[in-house]
C-alpha positions in Angstrom: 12.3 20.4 -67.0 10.5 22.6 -69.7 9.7 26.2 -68.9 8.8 29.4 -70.3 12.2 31.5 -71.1 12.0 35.5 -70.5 14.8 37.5 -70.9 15.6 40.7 -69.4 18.5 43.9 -70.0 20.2 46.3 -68.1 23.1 48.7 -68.7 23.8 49.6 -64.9 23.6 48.2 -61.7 20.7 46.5 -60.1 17.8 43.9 -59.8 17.2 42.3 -63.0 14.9 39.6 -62.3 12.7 40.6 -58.5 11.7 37.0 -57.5 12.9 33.4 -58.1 13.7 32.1 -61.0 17.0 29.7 -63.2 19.2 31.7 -65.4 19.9 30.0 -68.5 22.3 31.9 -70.3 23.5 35.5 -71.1 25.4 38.1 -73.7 27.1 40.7 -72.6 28.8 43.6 -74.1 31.7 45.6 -73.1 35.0 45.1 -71.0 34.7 44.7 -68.3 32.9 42.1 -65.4 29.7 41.2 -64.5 28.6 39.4 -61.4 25.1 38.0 -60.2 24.2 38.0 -56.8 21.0 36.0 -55.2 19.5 38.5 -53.0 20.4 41.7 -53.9 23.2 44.1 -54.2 25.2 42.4 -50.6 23.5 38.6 -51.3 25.5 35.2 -52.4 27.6 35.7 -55.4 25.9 33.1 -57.6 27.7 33.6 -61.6 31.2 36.3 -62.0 31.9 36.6 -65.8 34.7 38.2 -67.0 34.0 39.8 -70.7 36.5 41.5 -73.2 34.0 42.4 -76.0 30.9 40.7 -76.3 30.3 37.8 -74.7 27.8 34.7 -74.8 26.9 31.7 -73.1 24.4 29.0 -72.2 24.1 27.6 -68.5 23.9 23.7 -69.3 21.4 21.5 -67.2 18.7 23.7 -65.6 20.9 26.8 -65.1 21.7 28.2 -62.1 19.0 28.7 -59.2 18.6 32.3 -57.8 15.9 31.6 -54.5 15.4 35.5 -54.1 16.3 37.4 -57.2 18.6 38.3 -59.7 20.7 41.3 -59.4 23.9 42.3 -61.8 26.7 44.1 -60.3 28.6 46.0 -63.9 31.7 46.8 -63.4 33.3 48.2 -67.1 30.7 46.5 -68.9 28.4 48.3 -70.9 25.2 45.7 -71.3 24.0 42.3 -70.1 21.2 40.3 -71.1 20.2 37.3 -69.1 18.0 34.5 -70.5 15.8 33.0 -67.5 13.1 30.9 -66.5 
C-alpha cells in the first residue's frame, strides 16, 4: 500500500501524531526509552524502544497501526522522530 509519509518531532512527552495513522519508522536520540501508546498518555502500549545514543529503524510491512493516535512517553531520551503515514 502506497501512501504519503509525514514525519513529526518531539523532545518531551505527548501526542505526536492526533488521529489515525501507520508508523513506519523512527530516530531517536539520547539514552534513554521511548514508548508509543495508541490512545494517549494511559492507551495500548503499541512500540517500547530502548536507545543508548542515537537510534534508527524502519517498521517493515505497513508499520504498525495506531487507531486513535500517536503519543511518545520519553523517559531519558532527549529526541524522537517518527516517520508515518
Amino acid at each position: 500500500m502506497l501512501t504519503d509519509v509525514f514525519s513529526a518531532y518531539r523532545t518531551t512527552t505527548g501526542t505526536m501524531v492526533p488521529s489515525r495513522t501507520r508508523v513506519r519508522g523512527f530516530f531517536i536520540t539520547g539514552t534513554g526509552t521511548a514508548e508509543f501508546k495508541d490512545g494517549g498518555a494511559s492507551g495500548t502500549s503499541r512500540i517500547t524502544i530502548n536507545s543508548s545514543n542515537s537510534h534508527s529503524g524502519v517498521i517493515p510491512g505497513n508499520g504498525v497501526l495506531f487507531s486513535s493516535d500517536v503519543h511518545v512517553t520519553l523517559t531519558g531520551v532527549t529526541a524522537v522522530t517518527i516517520f508515518y503515514g
